[in-house]
C-alpha positions in Angstrom: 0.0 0.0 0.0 2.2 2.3 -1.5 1.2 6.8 -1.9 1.1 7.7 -5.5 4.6 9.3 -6.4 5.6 10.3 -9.9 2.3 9.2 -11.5 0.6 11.9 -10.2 2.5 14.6 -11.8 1.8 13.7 -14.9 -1.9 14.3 -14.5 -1.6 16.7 -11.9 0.1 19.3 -13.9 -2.4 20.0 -16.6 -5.4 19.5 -14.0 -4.0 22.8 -12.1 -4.8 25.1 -14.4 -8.1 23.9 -15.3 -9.7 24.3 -11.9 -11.0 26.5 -9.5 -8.0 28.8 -7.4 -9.8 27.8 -4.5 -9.4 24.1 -4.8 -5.9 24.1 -6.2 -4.7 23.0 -2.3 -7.6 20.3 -2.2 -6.6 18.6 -5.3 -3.9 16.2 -4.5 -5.3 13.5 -6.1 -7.2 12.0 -9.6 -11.1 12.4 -9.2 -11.5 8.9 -9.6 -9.1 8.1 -7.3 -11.1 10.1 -4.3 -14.6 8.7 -5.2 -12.3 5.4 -5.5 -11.0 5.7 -1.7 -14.4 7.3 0.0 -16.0 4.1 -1.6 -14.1 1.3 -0.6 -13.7 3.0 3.2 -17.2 2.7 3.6 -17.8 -0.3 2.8 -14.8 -1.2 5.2 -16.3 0.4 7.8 -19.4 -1.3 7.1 -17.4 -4.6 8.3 -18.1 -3.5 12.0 -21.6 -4.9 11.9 -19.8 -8.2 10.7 -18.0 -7.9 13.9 -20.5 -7.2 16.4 -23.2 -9.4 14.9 -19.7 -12.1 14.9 -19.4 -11.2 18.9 -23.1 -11.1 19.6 -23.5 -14.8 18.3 -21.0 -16.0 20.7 -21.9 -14.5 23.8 -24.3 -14.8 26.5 -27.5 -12.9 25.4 -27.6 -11.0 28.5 -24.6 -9.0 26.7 -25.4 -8.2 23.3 -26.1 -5.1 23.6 -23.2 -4.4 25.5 -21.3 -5.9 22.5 -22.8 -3.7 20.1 -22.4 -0.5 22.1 -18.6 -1.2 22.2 -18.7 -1.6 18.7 -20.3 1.7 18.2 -18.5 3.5 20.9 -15.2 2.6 19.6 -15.7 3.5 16.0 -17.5 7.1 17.1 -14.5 8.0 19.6 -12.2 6.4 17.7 -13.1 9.3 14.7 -11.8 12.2 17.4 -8.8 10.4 18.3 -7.7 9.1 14.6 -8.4 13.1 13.3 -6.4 14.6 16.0 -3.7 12.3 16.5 -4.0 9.0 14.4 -3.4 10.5 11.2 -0.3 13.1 12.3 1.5 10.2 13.8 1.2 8.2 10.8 1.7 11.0 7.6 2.9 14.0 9.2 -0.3 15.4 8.1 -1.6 18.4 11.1 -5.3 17.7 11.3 -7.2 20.4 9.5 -8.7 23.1 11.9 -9.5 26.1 10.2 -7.5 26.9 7.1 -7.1 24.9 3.9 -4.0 23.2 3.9 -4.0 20.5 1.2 -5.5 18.1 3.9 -6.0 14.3 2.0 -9.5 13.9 3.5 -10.0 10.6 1.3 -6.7 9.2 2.2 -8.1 10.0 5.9 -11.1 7.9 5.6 -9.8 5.3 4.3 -7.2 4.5 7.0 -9.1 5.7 10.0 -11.8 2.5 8.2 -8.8 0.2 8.6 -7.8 1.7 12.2 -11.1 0.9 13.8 -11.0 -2.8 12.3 -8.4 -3.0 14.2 -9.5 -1.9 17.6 -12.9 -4.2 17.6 -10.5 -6.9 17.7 -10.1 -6.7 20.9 -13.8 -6.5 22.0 -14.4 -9.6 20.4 -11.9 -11.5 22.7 -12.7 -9.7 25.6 -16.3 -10.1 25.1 -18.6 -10.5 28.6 -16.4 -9.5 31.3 -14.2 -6.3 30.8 -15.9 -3.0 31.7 -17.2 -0.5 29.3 -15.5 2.3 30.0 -11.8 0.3 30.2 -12.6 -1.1 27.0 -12.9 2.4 25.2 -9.8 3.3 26.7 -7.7 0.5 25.4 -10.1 1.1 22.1 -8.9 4.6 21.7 -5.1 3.8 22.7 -5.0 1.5 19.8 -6.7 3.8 17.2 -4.3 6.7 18.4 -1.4 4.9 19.0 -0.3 1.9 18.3 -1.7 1.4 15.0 -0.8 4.4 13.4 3.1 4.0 14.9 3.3 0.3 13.0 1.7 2.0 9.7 4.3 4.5 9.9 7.2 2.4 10.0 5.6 0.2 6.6 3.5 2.7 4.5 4.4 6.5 6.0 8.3 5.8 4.9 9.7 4.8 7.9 12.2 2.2 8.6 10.2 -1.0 7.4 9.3 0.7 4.4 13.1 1.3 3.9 13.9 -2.4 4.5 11.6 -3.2 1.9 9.1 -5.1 3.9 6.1 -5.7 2.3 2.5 -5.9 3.9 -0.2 -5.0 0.6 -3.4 -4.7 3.2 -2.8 -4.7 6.2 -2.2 -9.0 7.6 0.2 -7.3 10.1 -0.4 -4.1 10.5 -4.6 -4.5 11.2 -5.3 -8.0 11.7 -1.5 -9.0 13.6 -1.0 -6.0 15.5 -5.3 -6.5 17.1 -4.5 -9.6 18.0 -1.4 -9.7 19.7 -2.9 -6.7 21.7 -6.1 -9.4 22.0 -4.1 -12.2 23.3 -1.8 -9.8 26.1 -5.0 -8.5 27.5 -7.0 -11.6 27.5 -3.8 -13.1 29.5 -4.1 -10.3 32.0 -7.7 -10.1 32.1 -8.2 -14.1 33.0 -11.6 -16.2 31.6 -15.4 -15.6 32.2 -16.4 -17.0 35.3 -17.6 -20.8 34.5 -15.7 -20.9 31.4 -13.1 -23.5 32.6 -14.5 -25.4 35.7 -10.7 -26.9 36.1 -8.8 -23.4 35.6 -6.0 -23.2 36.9 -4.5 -19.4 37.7 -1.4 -17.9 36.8 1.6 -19.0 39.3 5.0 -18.6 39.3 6.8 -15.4 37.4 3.6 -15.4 35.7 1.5 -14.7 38.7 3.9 -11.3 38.8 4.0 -10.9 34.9 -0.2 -10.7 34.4 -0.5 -9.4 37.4 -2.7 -12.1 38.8 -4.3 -11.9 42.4 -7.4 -13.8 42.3 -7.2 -18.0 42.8 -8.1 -20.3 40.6 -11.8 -21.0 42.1 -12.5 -17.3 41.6 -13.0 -18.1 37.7 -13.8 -21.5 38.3 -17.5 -21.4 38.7 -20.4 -19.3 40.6 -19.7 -19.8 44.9 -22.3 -18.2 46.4 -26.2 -19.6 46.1 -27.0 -15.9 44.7 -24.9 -16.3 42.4 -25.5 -19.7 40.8 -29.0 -17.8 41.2 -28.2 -15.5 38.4 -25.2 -18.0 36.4 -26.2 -18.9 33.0 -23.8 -21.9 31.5 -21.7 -20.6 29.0 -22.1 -22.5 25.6 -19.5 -22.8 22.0 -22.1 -20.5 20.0 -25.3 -19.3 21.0 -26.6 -18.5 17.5 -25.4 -20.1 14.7 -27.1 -18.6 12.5 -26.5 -15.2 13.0 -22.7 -15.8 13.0 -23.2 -17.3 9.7 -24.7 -13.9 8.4 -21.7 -12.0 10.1 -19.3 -13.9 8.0 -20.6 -13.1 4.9 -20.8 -9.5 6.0 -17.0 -9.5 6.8 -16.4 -11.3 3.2 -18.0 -8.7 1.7 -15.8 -5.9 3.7 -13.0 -8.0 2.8 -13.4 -7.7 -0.8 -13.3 -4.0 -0.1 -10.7 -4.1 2.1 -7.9 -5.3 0.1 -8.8 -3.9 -3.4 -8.8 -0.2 -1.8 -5.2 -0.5 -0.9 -3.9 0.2 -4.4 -5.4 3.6 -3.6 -6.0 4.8 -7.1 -7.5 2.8 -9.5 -5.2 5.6 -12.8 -2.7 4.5 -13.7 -3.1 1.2 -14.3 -3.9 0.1 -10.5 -7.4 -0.7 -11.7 -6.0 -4.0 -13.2 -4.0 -4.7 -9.5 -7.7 -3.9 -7.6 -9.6 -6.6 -10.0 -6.4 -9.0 -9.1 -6.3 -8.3 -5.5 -10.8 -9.1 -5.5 -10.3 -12.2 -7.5 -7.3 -13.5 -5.1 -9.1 -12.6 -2.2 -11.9 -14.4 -2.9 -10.5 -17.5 -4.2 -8.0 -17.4 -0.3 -11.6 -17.1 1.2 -12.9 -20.5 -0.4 -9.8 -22.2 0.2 -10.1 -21.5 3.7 -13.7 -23.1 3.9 -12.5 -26.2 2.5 -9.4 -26.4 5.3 -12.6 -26.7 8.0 -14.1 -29.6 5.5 -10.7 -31.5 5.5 -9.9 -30.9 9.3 -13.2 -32.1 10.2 -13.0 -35.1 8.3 -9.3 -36.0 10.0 -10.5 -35.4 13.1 -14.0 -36.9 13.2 -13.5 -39.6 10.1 -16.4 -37.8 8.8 -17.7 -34.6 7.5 -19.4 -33.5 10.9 -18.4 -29.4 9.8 -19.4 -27.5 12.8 -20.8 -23.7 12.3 -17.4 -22.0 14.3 -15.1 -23.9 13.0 -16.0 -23.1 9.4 -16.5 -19.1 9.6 -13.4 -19.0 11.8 -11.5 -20.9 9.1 -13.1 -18.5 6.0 -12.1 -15.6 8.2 -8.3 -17.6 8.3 -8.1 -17.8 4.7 -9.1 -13.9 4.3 -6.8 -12.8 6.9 -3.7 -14.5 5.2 -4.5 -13.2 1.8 -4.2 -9.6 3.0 -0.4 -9.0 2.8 0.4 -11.7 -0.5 -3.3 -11.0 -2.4 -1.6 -8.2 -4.8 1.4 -10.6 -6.3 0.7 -14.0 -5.8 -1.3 -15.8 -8.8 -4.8 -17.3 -8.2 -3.8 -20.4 -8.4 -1.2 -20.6 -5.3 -3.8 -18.6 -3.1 -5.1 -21.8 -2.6 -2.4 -22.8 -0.4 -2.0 -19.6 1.2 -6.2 -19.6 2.1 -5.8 -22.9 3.4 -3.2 -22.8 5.8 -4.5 -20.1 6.9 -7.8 -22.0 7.6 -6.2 -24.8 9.3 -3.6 -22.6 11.5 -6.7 -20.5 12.6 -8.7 -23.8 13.6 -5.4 -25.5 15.4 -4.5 -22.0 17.3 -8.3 -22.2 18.7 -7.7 -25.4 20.3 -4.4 -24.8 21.7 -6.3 -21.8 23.0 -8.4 -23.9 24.8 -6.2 -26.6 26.3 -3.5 -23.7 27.7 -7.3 -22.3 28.7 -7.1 -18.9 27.4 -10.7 -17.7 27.0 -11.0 -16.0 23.6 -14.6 -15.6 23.7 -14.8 -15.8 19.5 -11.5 -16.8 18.4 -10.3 -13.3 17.8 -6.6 -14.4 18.2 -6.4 -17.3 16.7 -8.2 -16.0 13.2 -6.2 -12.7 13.3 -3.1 -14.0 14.3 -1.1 -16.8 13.0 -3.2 -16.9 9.6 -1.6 -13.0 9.3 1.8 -14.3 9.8 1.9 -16.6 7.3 0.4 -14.1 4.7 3.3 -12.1 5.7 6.0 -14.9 4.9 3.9 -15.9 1.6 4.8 -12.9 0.1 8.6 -14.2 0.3 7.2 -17.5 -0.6 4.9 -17.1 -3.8 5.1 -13.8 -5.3 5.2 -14.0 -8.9 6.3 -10.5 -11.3 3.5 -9.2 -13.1 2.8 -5.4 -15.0 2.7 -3.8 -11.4 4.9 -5.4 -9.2 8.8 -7.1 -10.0 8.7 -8.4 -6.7 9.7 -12.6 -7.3 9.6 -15.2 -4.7 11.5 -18.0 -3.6 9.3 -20.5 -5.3 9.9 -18.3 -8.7 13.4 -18.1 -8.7 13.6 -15.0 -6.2 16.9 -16.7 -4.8 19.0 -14.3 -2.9 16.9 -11.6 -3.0 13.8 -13.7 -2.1 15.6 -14.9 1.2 17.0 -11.9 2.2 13.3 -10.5 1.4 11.9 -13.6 3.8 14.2 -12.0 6.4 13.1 -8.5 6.5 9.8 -10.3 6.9 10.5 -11.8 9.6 12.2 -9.0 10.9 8.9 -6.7 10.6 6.4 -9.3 11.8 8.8 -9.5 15.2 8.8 -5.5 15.2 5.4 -5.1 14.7 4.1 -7.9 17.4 6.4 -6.5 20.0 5.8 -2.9 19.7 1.9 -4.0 20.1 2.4 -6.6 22.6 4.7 -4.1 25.0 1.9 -1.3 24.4 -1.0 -3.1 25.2 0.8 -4.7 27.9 0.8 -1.0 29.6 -2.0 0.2 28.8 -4.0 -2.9 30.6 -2.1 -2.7 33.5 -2.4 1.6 33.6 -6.0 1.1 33.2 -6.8 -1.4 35.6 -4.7 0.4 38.4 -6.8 3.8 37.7 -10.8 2.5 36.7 -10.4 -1.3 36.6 -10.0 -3.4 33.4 -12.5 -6.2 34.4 -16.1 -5.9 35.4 -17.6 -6.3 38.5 -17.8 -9.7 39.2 -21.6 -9.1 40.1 -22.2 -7.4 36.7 -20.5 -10.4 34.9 -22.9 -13.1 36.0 -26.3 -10.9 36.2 -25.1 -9.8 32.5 -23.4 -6.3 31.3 -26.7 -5.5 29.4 -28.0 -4.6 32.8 -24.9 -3.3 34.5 -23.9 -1.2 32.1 -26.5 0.0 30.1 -29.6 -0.7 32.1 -31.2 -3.4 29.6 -33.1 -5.8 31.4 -34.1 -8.5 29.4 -36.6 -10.0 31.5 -34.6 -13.3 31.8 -34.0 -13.3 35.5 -36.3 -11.8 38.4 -35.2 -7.8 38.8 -34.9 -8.2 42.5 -32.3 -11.2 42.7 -30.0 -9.2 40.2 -30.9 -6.6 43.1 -29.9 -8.7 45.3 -26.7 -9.8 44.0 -25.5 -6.2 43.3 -26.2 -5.2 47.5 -23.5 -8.0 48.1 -21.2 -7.2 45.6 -20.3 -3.0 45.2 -21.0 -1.5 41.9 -17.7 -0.1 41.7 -14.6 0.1 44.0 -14.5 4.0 45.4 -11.3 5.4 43.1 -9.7 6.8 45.8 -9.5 3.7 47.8 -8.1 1.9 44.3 -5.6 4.1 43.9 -4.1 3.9 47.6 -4.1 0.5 47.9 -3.0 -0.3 44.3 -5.8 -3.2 44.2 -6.7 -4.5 40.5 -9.9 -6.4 40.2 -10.0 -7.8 44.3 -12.2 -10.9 45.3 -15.7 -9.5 46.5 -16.3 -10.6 49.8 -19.5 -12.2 49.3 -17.5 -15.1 47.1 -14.6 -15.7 49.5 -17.1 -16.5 51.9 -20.2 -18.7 50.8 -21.5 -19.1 54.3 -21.6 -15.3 54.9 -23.0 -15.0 51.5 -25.9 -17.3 52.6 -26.5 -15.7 55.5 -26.3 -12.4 54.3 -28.9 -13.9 51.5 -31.3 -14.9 54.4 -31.7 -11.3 56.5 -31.5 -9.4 53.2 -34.6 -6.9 52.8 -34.5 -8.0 48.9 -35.9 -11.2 50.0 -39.6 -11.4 50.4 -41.4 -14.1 52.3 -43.4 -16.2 50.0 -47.2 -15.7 49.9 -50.0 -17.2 48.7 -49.0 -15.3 45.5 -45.6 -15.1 45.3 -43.4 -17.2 42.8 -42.7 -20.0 45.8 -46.6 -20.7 45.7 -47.3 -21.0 42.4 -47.4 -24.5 40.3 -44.2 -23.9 38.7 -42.3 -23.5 42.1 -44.5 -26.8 43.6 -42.5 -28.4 40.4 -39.3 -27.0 40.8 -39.8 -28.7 44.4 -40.5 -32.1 43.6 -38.2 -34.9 45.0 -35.6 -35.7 42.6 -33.3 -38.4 42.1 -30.0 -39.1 44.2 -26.9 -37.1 43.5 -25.6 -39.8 41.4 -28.1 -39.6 38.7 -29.2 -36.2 38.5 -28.1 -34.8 35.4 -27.3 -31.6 34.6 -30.5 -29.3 32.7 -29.7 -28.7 29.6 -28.6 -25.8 28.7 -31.5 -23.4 26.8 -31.8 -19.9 25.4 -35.8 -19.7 26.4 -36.2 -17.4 29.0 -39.2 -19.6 30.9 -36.5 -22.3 30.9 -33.9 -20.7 32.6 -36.1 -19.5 35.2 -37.0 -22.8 35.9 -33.5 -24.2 36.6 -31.7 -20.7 37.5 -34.3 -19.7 40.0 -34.2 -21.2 43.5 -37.1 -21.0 46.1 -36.4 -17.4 47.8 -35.5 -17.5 51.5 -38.0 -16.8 54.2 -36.9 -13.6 56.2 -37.4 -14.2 59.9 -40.1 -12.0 61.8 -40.9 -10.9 65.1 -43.8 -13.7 65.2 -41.4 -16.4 64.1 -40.4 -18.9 66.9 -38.3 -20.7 65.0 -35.2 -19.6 62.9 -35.3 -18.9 59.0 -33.4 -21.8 58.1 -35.7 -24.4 59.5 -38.7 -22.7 58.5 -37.3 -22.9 54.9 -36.0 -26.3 55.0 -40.0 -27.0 56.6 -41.6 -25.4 53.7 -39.5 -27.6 51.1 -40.8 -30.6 52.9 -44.3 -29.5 53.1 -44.2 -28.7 49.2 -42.6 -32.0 48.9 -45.3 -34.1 50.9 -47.8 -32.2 49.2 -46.7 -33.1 45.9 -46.7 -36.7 47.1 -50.1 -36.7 47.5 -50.8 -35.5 44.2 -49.4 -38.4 43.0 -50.9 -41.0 44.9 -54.5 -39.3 44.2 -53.5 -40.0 40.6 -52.4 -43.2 41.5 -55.9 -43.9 43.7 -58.0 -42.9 40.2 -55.9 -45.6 38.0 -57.0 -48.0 41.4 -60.6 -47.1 41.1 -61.1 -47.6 37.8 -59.3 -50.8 37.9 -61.8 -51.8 41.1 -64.7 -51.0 38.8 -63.6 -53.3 35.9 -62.5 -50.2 33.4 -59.5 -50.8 31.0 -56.4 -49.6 32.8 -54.0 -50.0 30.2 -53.0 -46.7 29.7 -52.8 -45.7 33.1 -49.7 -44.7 35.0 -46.4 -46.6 34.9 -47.1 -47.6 39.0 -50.6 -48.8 38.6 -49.7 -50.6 35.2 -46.5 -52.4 36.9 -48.2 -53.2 40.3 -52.3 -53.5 39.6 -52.0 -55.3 36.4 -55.6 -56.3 35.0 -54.6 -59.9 35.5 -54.5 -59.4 39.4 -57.3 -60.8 41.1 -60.1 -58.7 42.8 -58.6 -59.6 46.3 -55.2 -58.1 45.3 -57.0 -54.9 43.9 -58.9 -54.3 47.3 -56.2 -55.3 49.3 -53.7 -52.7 47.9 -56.3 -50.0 47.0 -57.0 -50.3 51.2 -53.2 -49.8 51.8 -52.8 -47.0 48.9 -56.0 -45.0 50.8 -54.1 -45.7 54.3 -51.1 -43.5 53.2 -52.8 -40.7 51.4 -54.3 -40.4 54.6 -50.9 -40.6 56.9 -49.7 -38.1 54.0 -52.6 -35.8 54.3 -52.3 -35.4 57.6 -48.7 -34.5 58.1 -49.4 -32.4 55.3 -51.8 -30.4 57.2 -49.7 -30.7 60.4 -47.0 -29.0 58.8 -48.7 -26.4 56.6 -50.1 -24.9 59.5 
């Protein structure tokens, strides 16, 4: 992505004189070039609704629109910071405040489009635990800063661009330089809460390196009952569908994305933008078939799951970045599909070291960049607008020393972004705190943050959960003490938390039409089976259902009429709701009996009555156990009655 130089002039010259004095210091580029640039940028730009609608799809609901404020906050800020500063750091160009100066407004869009790519890489990774307001920050650091620094050294002239390191659109520069920032703050800012049920915390010099001061059971799971109250499991992809539709939004933005880096489309660099949207797309599809042929080595069949396929696409796109301008059609085949299977592999590995990239941020953007970066080395091939010749072309010297500077940038680039993220993640958790509450993390940042209830969980136990757990750590008291992101009292100590549950004024005693007397609590209440073979609920996105199995029976609250405590009135009223239920079924059971006395076909009765009153038993055996049945419904009724009152 090389500024027009000489080409210019030729055209430049006899435009001068044929336009307006006033617009002499605006013209510093072809016509078609500008409408060219403002084009492609905002269709680039359009790629953050791939990103968001990406993020939404893997996280919990209760944080989409948290996701999608991020995504919107960071691209509206991030136009103040890239106008001011951004754009001076990376050109030398003042930002325009009153006069006319020759400002390259098209040239402006254009990377400021590429700059904000680059900063929603983050919020993908950190998706459903760091807090709003930290997130901007780092956001707006990386829009500023570090990107504009690294597009200095390769496009603004600087000391890449001197080595001859080569980078067409941006596999280092956007994609790389997100997510080595992604992967340094995810390391510092640990896993959601449930993610990994066997996590095990940072020890060692790592403990000191990511700053690490909470133990492993703090991300482990939910501790106190409030809290596993509130949890919702966390699950690969909650809608596959709509990440489907955000990939083929971001293959769309791609095919903008790397085309509009020729910057002009006079001058011949029409026929390089064609090239670069063929190439790109053909990287794309070779990428798709790597998640075919993984899945097939893997499973010994073609069992092609929904993540693993877009993340693969989004591989193959990412690695044709840097190489798509000189390497023919035909060998972007490979370069897609490495890039597809170092994506899916850098996932896993992901997982087992038990990073928590909540979509696979890193692992697309990463390693699938890299090796566009080294393909360039690898298959460039001389065509009308490029000599550049790679090793597998007969580059030889050259092409090796030209691998080398490659290398030599990638390490640059990675290092720079790595070190700067690094400090801004640990300057921004000492001053506001990176993470959330831990409290806003389970109820769901929808609420927290932007005051989006959802319906999906009783107002009053998220309440609840937030009067044990402060909103936010009082600055002053961060700033002394030097605490980042401390373990909440309320989790440290279940039995307080319990307690603490029980005398709560958020806890209302359960009436006759409260949620604890209704049929759906009487259910919730029914005996189950021993530990051993309960199983798990399965995991749903329907709102009734996670009440069912989220929401507990609320604790009584002790009053001054109360002779006994509030734990063993509670523990009375799940046995009387028990009991009761057990006489619901054995009046069932008594109907099947009756009609069985009488003659009537019984056949489809219940299970009991079909096993033990089987219309084969005699009369005497009917009597005899419908006397015994009626004997403990009455036992049953009684303590039932005993109890209740």
């Amino acid at each position: 992505m090389e500024a027009p130089a000489n080409r210019d002039l030729l055209w430049l010259a006899s435009m001068l004189g044929s336009i307006e004095p006033q617009c002499k210091a605006e013209r510093v580029r072809h016509r078609t070039d500008t409408v060219f640039l403002l084009t492609m940028g905002g269709r680039v730009i359009a790629m953050q609704t791939g990103f968001a609608t990406m993020e939404a799809a893997y996280g919990r609901p209760s944080n989409s629109a948290n996701i999608m404020m991020k995504n919107s906050m960071d691209l509206f800020l991030g136009i103040f910071v890239y106008y001011f500063a951004g754009f001076l750091i990376t050109f030398g160009d003042p930002p325009l405040i009153i006069e006319e100066n020759g400002f390259d407004f098209a040239l402006w869009f254009l990377h400021f489009s590429y700059a904000t790519t680059a900063a929603t890489i983050n919020s993908g990774a950190l998706a459903g635990r760091v807090s709003f307001l930290a997130y901007l920050v780092l956001s707006m650091v990386l829009t500023g800063v570090i990107y504009p620094v690294g597009v200095q050294w390769v496009w603004g002239g600087g000391w890449l661009s001197e080595l001859g390191y080569i980078d067409f659109a941006g596999s280092s520069l956007v994609h790389m330089t997100g997510a080595i920032g992604a992967l340094v703050a995810v390391s510092l800012c640990g896993p959601r809460i449930g993610k990994y049920p066997d996590y095990r915390a940072w020890t060692g010099i790592w403990k000191y390196v990511f700053v690490e001061r909470n133990e492993s059971e703090w991300y482990q799971h939910p501790v106190a009952e409030i809290e596993k109250a509130v949890f919702t499991p966390i699950k690969p992809c909650n809608n596959p569908v709509q990440l489907l539709f955000g990939t083929f939004l971001l293959l769309v933005g791609f095919l903008a994305f790397n085309p509009a880096s020729t910057l002009a489309t006079t001058f011949n660099q029409d026929l390089v933008s064609a090239r670069t949207t063929v190439t790109t797309l053909i990287s794309a599809a070779a990428g798709a078939l790597s998640s075919i042929v993984w899945s097939v080595i893997e499973k010994r069949g073609v069992k092609l799951k929904v993540p693993e396929m877009t993340n693969s696409v989004l591989g193959g796109l990412v690695a044709s970045c840097a190489c798509c301008h000189v390497v023919p059609p035909l060998l972007m085949i490979p370069v897609g599909f490495v890039g597809g299977i170092l994506a899916t592999a850098t996932a896993i590995l992901m997982e087992r070291r038990q990073l928590d990239d909540t979509v696979g941020a890193v692992s697309v953007h990463g390693p699938p960049a890299i090796w566009g970066v080294l393909s360039v080395a690898l298959f460039a091939q001389p065509h009308c607008q490029s000599d550049v010749r790679g090793l597998f072309f007969g580059g030889g010297e050259d092409a090796w020393i030209l691998l080398l500077v490659q290398l030599c940038g990638v390490f640059s680039l990675g290092a720079f972004a790595g070190t700067a993220t690094y400090l801004c993640v640990l300057l921004v958790d000492l001053v506001i705190g990176f993470r959330c509450n831990r409290a806003h993390e389970l109820i769901g940042l929808d609420f927290t943050e932007h005051g989006i209830d959802d319906g999906a969980l009783k107002y009053e136990r998220k309440e609840h959960l937030l009067t044990h757990s402060p909103v936010r750590d009082c600055l002053v008291e961060r700033v002394k003490s030097r605490v980042v992101s401390p373990i909440k009292s309320y989790a440290a100590d279940p039995d307080a938390a319990a307690a603490e549950a029980e005398t709560s004024p958020t806890a209302a005693t359960p009436t006759a039409n409260s949620p604890a007397a209704t049929p759906q609590a009487e259910q919730r209440a029914e005996p189950t089976a021993p530990a051993a073979e309960v199983e798990k609920p399965p995991v749903s996105t329907d709102i009734a259902a996670e009440k069912a199995v989220a929401s507990p029976i609320p604790p009584s609250r002790p009053t001054k009429q109360d002779p006994i405590s509030a734990k063993e009135r509670e523990a009375l009223e799940k046995e009387v709701l028990a009991v009761k239920n057990d006489v619901k079924q054995l009046t069932s059971t008594l109907s099947y009996l009756v009609k069985g006395f009488k003659g009537e076909d019984i056949s489809k009765g219940s299970n009991v009555v079909g096993t033990t009153m089987d219309a084969r038993h005699s009369r005497e055996n009917r009597e005899h156990a419908l006397q015994e049945l009626l004997q403990e419904a009455e036992a049953l009724a009684t303590l039932a009655n005993a109890r209740g009152s």
